[in-house]
C-alpha positions in Angstrom: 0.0 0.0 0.0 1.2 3.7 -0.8 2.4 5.4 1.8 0.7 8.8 2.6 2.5 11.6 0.8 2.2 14.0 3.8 3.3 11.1 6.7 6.3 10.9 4.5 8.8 13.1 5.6 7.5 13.8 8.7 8.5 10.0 9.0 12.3 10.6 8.1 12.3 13.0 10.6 11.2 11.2 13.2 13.5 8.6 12.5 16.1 11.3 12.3 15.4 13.0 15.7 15.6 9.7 17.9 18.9 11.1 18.5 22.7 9.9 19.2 23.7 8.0 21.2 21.0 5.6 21.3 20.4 2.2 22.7 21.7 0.3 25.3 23.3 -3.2 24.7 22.8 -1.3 22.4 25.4 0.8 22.4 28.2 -0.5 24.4 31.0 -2.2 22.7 34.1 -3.9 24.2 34.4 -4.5 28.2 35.5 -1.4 29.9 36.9 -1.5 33.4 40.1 -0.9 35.2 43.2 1.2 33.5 42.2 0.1 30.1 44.8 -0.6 27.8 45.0 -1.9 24.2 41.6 -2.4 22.2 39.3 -1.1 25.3 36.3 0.2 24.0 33.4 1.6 25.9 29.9 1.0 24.9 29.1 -2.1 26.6 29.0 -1.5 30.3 31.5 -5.0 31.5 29.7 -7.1 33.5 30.2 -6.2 37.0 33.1 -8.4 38.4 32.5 -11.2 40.7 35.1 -11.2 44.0 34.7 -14.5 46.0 35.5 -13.7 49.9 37.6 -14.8 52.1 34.4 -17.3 53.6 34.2 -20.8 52.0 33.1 -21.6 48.5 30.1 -21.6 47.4 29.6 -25.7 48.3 29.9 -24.7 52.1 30.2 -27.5 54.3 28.4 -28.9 57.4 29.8 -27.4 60.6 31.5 -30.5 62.9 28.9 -31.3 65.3 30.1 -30.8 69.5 27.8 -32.4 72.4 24.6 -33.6 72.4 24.3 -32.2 68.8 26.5 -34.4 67.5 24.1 -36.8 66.4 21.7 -34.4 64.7 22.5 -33.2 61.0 23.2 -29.8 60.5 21.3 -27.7 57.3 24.9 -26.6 55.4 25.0 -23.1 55.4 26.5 -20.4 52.4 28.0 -17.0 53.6 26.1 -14.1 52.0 29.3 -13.2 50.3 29.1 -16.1 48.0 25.4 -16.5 47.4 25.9 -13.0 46.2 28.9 -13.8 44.0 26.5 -17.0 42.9 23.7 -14.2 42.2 26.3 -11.9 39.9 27.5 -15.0 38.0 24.1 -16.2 37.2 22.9 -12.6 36.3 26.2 -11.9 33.9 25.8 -15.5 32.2 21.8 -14.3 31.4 22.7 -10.9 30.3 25.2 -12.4 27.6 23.0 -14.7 26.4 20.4 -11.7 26.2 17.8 -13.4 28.9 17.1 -10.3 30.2 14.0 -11.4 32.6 16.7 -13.9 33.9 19.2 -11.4 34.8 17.0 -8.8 35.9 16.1 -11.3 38.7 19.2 -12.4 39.6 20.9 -8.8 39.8 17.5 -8.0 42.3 18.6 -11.5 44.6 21.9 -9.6 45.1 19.5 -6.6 46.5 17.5 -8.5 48.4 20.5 -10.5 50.1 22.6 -6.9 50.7 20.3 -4.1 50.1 22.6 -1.6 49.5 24.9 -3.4 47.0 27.0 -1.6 44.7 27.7 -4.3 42.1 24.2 -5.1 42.2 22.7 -2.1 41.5 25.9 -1.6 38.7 24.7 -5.4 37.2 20.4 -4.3 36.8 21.6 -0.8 35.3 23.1 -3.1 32.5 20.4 -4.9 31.8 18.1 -1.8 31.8 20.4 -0.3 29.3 20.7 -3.1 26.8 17.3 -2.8 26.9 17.3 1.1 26.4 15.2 1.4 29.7 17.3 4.5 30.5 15.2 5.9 33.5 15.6 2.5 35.3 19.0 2.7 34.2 19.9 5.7 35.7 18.2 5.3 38.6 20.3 2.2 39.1 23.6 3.6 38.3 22.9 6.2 40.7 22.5 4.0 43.7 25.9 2.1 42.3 27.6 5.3 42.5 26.4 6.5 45.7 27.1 3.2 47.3 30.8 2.9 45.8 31.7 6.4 44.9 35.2 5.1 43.6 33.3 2.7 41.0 34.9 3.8 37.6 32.4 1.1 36.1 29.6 2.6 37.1 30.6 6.5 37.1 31.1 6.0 33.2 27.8 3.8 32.5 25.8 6.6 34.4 28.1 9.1 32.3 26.6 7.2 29.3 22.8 6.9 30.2 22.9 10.6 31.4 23.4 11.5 27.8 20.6 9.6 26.7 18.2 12.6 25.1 14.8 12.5 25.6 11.5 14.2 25.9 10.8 16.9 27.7 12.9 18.9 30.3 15.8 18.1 32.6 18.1 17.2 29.7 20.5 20.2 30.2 20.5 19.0 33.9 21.1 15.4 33.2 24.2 16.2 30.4 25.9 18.2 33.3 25.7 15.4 35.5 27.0 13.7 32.2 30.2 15.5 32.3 30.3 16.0 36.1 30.5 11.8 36.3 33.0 11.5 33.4 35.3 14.4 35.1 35.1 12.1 38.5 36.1 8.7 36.4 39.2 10.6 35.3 40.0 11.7 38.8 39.7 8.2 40.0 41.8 6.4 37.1 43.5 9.6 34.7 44.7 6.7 32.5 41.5 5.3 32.0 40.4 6.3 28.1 37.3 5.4 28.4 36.7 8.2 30.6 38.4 10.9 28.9 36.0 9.9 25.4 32.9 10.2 27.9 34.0 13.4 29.0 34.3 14.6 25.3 30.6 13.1 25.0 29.3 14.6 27.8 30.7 18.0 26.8 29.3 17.3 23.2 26.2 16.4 24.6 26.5 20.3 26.4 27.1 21.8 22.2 30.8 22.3 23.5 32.3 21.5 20.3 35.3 23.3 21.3 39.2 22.6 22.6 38.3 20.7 25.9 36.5 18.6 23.7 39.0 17.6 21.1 41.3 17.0 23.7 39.4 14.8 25.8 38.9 12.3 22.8 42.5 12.9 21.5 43.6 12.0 25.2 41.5 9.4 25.1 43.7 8.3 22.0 46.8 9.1 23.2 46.5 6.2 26.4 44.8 3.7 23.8 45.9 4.4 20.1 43.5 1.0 19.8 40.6 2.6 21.1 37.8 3.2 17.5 35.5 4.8 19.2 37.2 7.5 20.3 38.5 8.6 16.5 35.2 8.5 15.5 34.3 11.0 18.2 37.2 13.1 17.4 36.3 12.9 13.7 32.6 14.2 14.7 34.6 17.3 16.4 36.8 17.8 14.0 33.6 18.0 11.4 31.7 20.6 13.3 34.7 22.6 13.6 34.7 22.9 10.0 38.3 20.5 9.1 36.7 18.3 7.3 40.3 16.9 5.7 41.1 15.8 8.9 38.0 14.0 10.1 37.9 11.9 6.9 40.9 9.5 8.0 39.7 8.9 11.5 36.7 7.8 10.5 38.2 5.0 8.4 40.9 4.5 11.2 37.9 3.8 13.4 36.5 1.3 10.7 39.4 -0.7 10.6 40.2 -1.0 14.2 36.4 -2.1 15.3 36.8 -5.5 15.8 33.2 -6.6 17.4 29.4 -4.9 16.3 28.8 -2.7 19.1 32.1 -0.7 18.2 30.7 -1.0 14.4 27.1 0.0 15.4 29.5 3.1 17.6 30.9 4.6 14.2 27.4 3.9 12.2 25.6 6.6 15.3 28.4 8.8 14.9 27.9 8.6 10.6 24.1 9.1 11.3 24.3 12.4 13.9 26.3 13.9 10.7 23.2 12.5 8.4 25.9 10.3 6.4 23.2 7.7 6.6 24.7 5.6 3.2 27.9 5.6 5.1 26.4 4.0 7.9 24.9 0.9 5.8 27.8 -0.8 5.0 29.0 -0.4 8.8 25.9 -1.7 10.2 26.3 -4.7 8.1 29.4 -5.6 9.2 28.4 -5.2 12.7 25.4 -8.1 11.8 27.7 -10.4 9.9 29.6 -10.7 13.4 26.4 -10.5 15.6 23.3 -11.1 13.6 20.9 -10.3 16.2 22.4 -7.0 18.1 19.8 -5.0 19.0 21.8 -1.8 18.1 22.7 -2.9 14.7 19.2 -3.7 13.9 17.7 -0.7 15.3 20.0 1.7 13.7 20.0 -0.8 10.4 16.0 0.1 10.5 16.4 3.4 11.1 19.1 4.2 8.7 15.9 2.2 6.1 13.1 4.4 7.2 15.2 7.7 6.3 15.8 6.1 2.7 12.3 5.1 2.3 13.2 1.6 2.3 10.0 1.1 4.7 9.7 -3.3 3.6 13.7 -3.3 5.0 12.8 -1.3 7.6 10.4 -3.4 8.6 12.0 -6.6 9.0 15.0 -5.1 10.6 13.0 -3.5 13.7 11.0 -6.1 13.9 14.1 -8.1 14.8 15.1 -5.8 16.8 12.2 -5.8 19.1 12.3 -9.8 19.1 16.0 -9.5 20.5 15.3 -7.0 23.1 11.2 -7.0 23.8 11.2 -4.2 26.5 12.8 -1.3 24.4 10.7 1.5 23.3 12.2 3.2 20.4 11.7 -0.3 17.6 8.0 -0.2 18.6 7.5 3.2 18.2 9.6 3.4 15.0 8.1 0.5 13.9 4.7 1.8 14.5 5.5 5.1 12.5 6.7 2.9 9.0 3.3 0.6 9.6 1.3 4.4 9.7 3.0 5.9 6.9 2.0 2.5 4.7 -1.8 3.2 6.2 -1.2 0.0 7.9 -3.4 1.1 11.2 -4.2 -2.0 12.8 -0.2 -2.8 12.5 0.5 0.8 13.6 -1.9 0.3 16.6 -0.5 -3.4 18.0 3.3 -1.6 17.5 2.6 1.5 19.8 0.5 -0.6 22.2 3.7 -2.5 22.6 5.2 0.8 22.8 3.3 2.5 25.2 3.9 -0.8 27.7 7.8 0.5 27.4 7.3 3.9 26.8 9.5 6.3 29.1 7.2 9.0 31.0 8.3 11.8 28.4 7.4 9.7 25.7 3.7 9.1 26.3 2.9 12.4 25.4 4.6 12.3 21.9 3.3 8.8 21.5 0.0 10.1 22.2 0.2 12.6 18.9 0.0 12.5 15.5 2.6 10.4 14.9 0.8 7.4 17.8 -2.4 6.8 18.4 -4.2 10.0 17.6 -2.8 9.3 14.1 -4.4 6.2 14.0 -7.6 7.2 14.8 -7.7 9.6 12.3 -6.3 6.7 9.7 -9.7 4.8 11.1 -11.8 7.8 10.3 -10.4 7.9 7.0 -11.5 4.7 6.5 -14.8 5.1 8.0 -14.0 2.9 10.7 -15.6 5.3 13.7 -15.2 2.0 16.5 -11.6 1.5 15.7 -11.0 5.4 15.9 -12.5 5.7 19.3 -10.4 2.8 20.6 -7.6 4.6 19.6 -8.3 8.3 20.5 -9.3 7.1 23.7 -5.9 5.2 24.1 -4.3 8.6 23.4 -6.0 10.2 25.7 -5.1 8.0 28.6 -1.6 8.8 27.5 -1.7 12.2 27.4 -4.9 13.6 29.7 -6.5 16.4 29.4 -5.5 17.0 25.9 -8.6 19.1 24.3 -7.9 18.2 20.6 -8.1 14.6 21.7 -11.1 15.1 24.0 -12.9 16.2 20.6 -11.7 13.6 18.3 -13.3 11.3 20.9 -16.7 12.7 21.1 -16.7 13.0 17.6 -16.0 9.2 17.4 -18.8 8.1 19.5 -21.9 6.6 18.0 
C-alpha cells in the first residue's frame, strides 16, 4: 500500500530526531573497566566483576557437630558473600546470552541478600540499558555510585545513560551530570580512556564542540591508540569545527580497528548524527555479519531504512530488533510510524501498544500525537472505521490527559 504523501517526511524526521547515542546493549561495545589498555572500548558497560570472599566456596560444608548435637544433622549453610557472588555470576551469564528477565532477577537476589549493593545495583543498570530502559537505568547507576563512589564502572555507564536525550525537560540538567560523572572517572583512574571519550561526550552532549573537547577524545587516543570509538568521536569534532580533511581519515581508522558490532554500530551513530546515513549501511552490516541479532545494529540498520524510504527493510529489521530486546521503546515506536505511513493502522496500533507498555514517562505524550495513536484514529476515520478510531483516541488520551484536541476527536467518534 502507498504510503501517505504528507506522513512521508514527517516519517524521516522522526527517524532522524531519535537522536545519538542511542540504545543500550545497544550501544556499548568492548568490556571497559580498570586502567584500560589496548583495544578497550566503551559501549558495553563490562559485567560487574564477581570477587569471592575470604568465607568458603560456594559448596559450604556442614559445621562439625560438639555435644549432644552431635548426632543431629546440621542444614549446610552459604555465607552471604558467596550466594551473592553465585547471584552476579548467574545474572552476567543471562545478560550475555540476552535473557534479560533472567538477569534482571538475579541482579535483584543480590539486593535482596545486601540491600545496599554496589555491584548489584551496577549489574540491573546493564540490563536496563541493553534494553534502552534509560530511566531505570539511571536510577540504578545512581545507587551504584552513591554506594561505591570510587566505582569507575559505574561512574562511566551513568556518564553514558545521562546522555541519553529524551522528551521533555531536565536534559541540560542530566548532560551536566554527564560531564560531572566523566570528570570524576578521570580523577579516580587519569589513564582510563574510556573516561576521557565520555568526558568529550558529555561536553558534546553540552554543544561544546570546542578545545576541551578535542582534547578529551585525542587523550582518550593518546593512552589507547587501539581505542575506534574514540577517532570517530574526534572525527565528529573535527567536522563541526569545519576540518573536514582531517575527520575523513579517522573515520576509516575507526572502521578498521572495530573489531566486534557494538564498536561498528558506535561509528554507524556517529555517521548518522552527521546525516551520512549511506555511510552507515555498509558499517551496520558488518556489525550483523559478526552478531546477527544485536539490538543496536538492527535498530539503527531500521532506522538508517526508514530515512531512505526503504520502509519493507525497515520493517523486517526492527521487527528483529524488538524480538532481540522486547522491552525497548524506540523499535516499537519506530516501527509503529513505518506501519502508519504505509496506512497500515491495525499494524500501527499493535506496535505503539507494545510501545506505550515501554514507553518512558516523556514519551507518552509524543506517543500520544500524530505520529501514535491520535494518528491512528484519524487513519480509522479515514476509512470510515468510527469503532476503531474511538479505541484509539481514547488510548491517546489515557496517555496524554487532558489534551482538548483529543477530548474532541473522541466525542466526535462516538456513536
Amino acid at each position: 500500500m502507498r504510503a501517505n504523501a504528507m506522513v512521508r517526511p514527517i516519517l524521516i524526521a522522526l527517524a532522524m530526531c531519535l537522536s545519538l547515542p542511542l540504545l543500550g546493549a545497544v550501544t556499548f561495545g568492548q568490556d571497559v573497566g580498570g586502567d584500560v589498555g589496548g583495544g578497550a572500548g566503551i559501549f558495553r558497560p563490562k559485567n560487574p566483576e564477581i570477587k569471592r570472599g575470604s568465607g568458603k566456596p560456594s559448596g559450604a560444608t556442614t559445621t562439625k557437630p560438639t555435644g549432644r548435637a552431635a548426632s543431629t544433622r546440621r542444614t549446610p549453610t552459604v555465607p552471604v558473600d558467596d550466594r551473592i557472588d553465585d547471584l552476579l555470576e548467574k545474572g552476567n551469564s543471562f545478560r550475555d546470552a540476552r535473557k534479560f528477565s533472567e538477569a534482571e532477577e538475579a541482579y535483584q537476589g543480590v539486593l535482596k541478600l545486601r540491600a545496599k549493593d554496589a555491584r548489584g545495583a551496577y549489574g540491573l543498570g546493564n540490563v536496563y540499558t541493553d534494553q534502552q530502559r534509560w530511566e531505570d537505568a539511571e536510577q540504578a547507576y545512581r545507587n551504584a555510585v552513591e554506594w561505591n563512589q570510587f566505582d569507575v564502572d559505574a561512574l562511566v555507564a551513568l556518564s553514558v545513560v545521562l546522555v541519553q536525550p529524551r522528551t521533555g525537560s531536565g536534559n541540560a540538567k542530566r548532560f551536566a551530570e554527564a560531564e560531572t560523572a566523566a570528570r570524576r572517572a578521570t580523577q579516580v583512574q587519569p589513564k582510563n580512556a574510556v573516561a576521557w571519550d565520555r568526558l568529550g561526550v558529555a561536553l558534546q552532549a553540552r554543544g561544546l564542540f570546542n578545545e576541551e573537547t578535542e582534547q578529551a577524545y585525542r587523550r582518550a587516543i593518546e593512552l589507547d591508540p587501539q581505542f575506534a570509538v574514540a577517532y570517530a568521536h574526534l572525527a565528529r569534532v573535527l567536522k563541526r569545527s569545519g576540518r573536514v580533511t582531517e575527520a575523513a581519515p579517522l573515520y576509516e581508522q575507526a572502521s578498521t580497528l572495530a573489531k566486534d558490532a557494538s564498536t561498528l554500530n558506535l561509528i554507524a551513530e556517529s555517521l548518522q548524527a552527521e546525516q551520512q546515513w549511506d555511510s552507515s549501511e555498509p558499517v551496520l552490516r558488518r556489525a550483523l555479519e559478526m552478531d546477527a541479532r544485536n539490538p543496536t545494529a538492527l535498530f539503527l540498520l531500521g532506522r538508517m531504512l526508514v530515512v531512505r524510504k526503504r520502509y519493507d527493510e525497515a520493517e523486517r529489521s526492527l521487527k528483529s530488533a524488538s524480538e532481540v530486546s522486547p522491552k525497548a521503546f524506540q523499535p516499537y515506536n519506530l516501527l509503529g510510524s513505518v506501519y502508519l505511513a504505509q496506512d497500515r493502522y491495525q499494524d500501527a496500533e499493535k506496535a505503539y501498544d507494545k510501545a506505550a507498555e515501554f514507553a518512558p514517562a516523556g514519551e507518552r505524550q509524543r506517543l500520544a500525537g500524530a505520529f501514535g495513536f491520535e494518528g491512528v484514529g484519524d487513519g480509522y476515520v479515514k476509512n470510515n472505521l468510527k469503532d476503531d478510531a474511538l479505541r484509539a483516541y481514547q488510548r491517546a488520551l489515557g496517555l496524554d490527559p487532558g489534551n482538548k484536541n483529543l477530548e474532541q476527536k473522541v466525542a466526535s467518534a462516538r456513536p
